[in-house]
N, C-alpha and C positions, 0 to 999 in steps of 0.2 A: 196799894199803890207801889209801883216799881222804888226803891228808896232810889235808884242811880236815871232815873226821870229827870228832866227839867223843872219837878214839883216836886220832884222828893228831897229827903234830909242830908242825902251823903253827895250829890250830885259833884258838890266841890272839892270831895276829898276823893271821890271817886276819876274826875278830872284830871287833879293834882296827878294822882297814880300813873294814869296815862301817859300823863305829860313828862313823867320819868321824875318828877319834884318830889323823888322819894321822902328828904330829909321836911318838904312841907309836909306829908301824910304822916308825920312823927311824931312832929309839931301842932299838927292840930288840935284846937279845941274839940272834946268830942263831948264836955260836959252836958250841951242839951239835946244827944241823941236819943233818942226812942229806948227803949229797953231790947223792943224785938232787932235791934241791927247791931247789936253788941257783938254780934258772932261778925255778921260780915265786914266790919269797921277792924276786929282785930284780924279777919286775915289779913285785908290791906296793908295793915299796919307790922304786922307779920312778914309778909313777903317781898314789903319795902326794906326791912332789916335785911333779909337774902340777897336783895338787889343791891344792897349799900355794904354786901361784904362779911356780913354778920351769922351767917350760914349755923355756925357751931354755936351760937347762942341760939338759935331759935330751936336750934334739935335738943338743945338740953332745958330749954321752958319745952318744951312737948312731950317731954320725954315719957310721960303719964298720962296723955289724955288721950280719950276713946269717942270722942267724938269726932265724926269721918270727915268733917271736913281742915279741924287743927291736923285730925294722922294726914291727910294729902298733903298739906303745911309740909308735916316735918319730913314726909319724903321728898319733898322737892329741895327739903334745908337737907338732906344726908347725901342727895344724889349733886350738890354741889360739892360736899366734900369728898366727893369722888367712890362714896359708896354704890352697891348694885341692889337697886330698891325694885326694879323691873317687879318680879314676881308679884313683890307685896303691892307694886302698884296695881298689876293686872287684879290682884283678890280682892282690892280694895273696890273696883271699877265692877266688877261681877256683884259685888255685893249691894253695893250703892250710886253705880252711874248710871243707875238708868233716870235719877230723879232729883239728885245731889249736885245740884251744880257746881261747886267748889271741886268735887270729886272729879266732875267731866275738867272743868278748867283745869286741876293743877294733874290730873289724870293725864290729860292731854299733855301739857308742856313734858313731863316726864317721859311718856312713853316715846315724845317725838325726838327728846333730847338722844333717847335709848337707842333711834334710828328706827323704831317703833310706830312710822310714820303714818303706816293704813290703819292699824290699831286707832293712834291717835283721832285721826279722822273719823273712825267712828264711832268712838265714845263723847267728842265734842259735837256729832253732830246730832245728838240726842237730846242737845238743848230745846229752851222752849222758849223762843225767844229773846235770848241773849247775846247782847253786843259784843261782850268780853269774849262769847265764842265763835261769834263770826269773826271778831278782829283777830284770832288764833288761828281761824281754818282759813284767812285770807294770808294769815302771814304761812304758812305751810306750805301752800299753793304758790306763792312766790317764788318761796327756796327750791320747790321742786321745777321753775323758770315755767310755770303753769298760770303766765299771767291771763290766760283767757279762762281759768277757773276763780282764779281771785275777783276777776271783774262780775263773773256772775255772783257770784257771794255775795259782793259788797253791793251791785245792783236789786239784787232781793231783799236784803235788807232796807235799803234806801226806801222801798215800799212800804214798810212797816213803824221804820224807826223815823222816816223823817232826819228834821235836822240834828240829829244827835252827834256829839262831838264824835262818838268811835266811829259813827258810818263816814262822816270827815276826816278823818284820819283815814281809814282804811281806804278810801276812796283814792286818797292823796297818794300813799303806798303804791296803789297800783299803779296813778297815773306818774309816777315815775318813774317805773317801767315801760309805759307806756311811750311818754316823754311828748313832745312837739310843745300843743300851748299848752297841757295837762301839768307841764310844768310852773307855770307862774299858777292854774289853781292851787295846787300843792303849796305850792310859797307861799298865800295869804293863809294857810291854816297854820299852819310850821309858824308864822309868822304871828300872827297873834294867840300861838299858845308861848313862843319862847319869849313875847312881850308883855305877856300880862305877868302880875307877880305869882299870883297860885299858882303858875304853872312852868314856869320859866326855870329852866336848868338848863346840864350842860347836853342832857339828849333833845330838850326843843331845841334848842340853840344850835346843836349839831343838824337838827332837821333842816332847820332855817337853811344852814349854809349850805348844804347841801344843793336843796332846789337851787339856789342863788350861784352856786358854782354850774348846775348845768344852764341856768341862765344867761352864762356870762360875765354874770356878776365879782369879778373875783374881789375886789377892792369893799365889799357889802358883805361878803361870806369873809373875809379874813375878820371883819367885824364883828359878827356874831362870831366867828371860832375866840377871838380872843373875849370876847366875853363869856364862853364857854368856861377855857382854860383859865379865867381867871375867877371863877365858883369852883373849879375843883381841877389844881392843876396835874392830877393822877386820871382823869380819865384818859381811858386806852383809846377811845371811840374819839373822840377829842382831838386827841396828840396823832392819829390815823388820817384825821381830813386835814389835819397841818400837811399832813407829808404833801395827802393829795396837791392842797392848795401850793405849798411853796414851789413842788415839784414844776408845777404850772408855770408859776412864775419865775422859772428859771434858779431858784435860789439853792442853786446844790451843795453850796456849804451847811443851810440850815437845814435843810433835806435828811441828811446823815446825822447830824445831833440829834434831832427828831424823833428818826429810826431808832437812836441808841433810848430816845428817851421809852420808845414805845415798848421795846424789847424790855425793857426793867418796869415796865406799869402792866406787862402782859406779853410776857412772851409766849404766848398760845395766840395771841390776838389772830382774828381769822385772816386780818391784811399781811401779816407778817408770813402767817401760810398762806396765802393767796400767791404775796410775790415772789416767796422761795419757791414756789411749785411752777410758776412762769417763766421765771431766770433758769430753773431746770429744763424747763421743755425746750426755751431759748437755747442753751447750748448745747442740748441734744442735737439739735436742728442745725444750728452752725457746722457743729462737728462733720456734719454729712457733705458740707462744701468748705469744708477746708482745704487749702491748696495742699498736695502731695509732691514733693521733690525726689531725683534721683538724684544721687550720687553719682557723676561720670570717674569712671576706673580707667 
């Protein structure tokens, strides 16, 4: 049996993961798991530490183990430390992705991190039915603005997986790209994973607001952002849709404090390069109609 099924043992800690509720998959009880899912409970539990910041601890618990899918672990814990694991991840992927899922998975995030993106692509697509890797090669297909390859993804699986939370999820993804009513779908998934408690953080929460912001909603999205920022008032992802929202609402004092807060929880944050690289092309473009004076002599 699949353990991450709707009848299998991890379904809810596998959920949690999803849901970004890193600090619940920490937390969890896993004292009446199986023996045979000891492996896959502590990647989870593993890659929630990287997710939550903890990168250099995990690469120094792995720092000895030879099993391929803890070594993928700690190349994705070294390549957050801004190490170049490329290589060792291609030999890792030659050696073992053709049937190692962990390998394809944490394979995949690596080599796409690398810019490695067709790579990526085809070491995740050698799954064998797995959600975790179509909710990867849906989110790839996005960033490449390839929402008509995400959508076939997520509709192929849809056939298989039925209602499973990641075909929900990834579904919802697209259909915010998509946008029209695909939006309020989106919103009840975002919305009853950032409400239930296993699942509730500040990235459902940030989902939620999200759809709710292109909804309209702005007075319902500042609700969920501030319940967001108020479970963790350092996310970057968080303090980014404040801007968006206040921006909205006209609030350009709190707008700039915002900014400042964002730039010190992540100055790399991709919205910070998003708007420095638009304000750039903006005044390139200005520049070109800028009034020109003479001098009368």
């Amino acid at each position: 049996m699949d353990p991450y099924s709707p009848e299998g043992e991890l379904i809810n800690i596998h959920s949690a993961f999803h849901a970004g509720a890193f600090q619940q998959v920490l937390d969890f009880d896993t004292s009446s798991f199986s023996s045979s899912n000891a492996l896959p409970v502590r990647v989870l539990q593993l890659r929630s530490k990287i997710a939550l910041g903890h990168a250099k601890d995990v690469s120094a618990e792995l720092a000895s183990e030879q099993t391929p899918d803890l070594i993928a672990v700690k190349l994705l814990a070294d390549q957050e430390q801004g190490k170049d694991v490329i290589s060792q991840a291609k030999k890792l992927a030659e050696q073992h992705g053709q049937e190692n899922l962990n390998v394809q998975l944490l394979g995949g995030i690596v080599l796409e991190k690398a810019g490695e993106t067709e790579e990526a692509l085809a070491l995740l697509s050698k799954h064998q039915g797995s959600l975790d890797a179509v909710a990867l090669i849906v989110q790839i297909h996005l960033s490449q603005n390839r929402t008509d390859l995400a959508s076939k993804e997520a509709q192929r699986a849809r056939k298989w997986a039925q209602d499973s939370l990641l075909v929900n999820i990834a579904e919802s993804w697209v259909g915010m790209r998509e946008g029209g009513d695909k939006y309020q779908s989106a919103f009840y998934v975002f919305e009853e994973l950032a409400q239930t408690s296993q699942s509730q953080s500040p990235h459902s929460l940030v989902a939620q607001a999200v759809s709710e912001l292109h909804l309209g909603r702005l007075p319902e999205a500042e609700a969920a952002l501030q319940q967001a920022i108020a479970i963790d008032p350092k996310s970057a992802d968080t303090i980014a849709n404040l801007v968006v929202l206040n921006t909205l609402l006209g609030r350009s004092s709190e707008t700039a404090v915002l900014k400042e807060q964002l730039a010190a929880a992540d100055g790399e944050h991709r919205a910070l390069r998003d708007w420095k690289e638009k304000k750039g092309e903006f005044e390139k473009a200005a520049a070109k109609y800028a009034p020109k004076f003479e001098v009368a002599t």
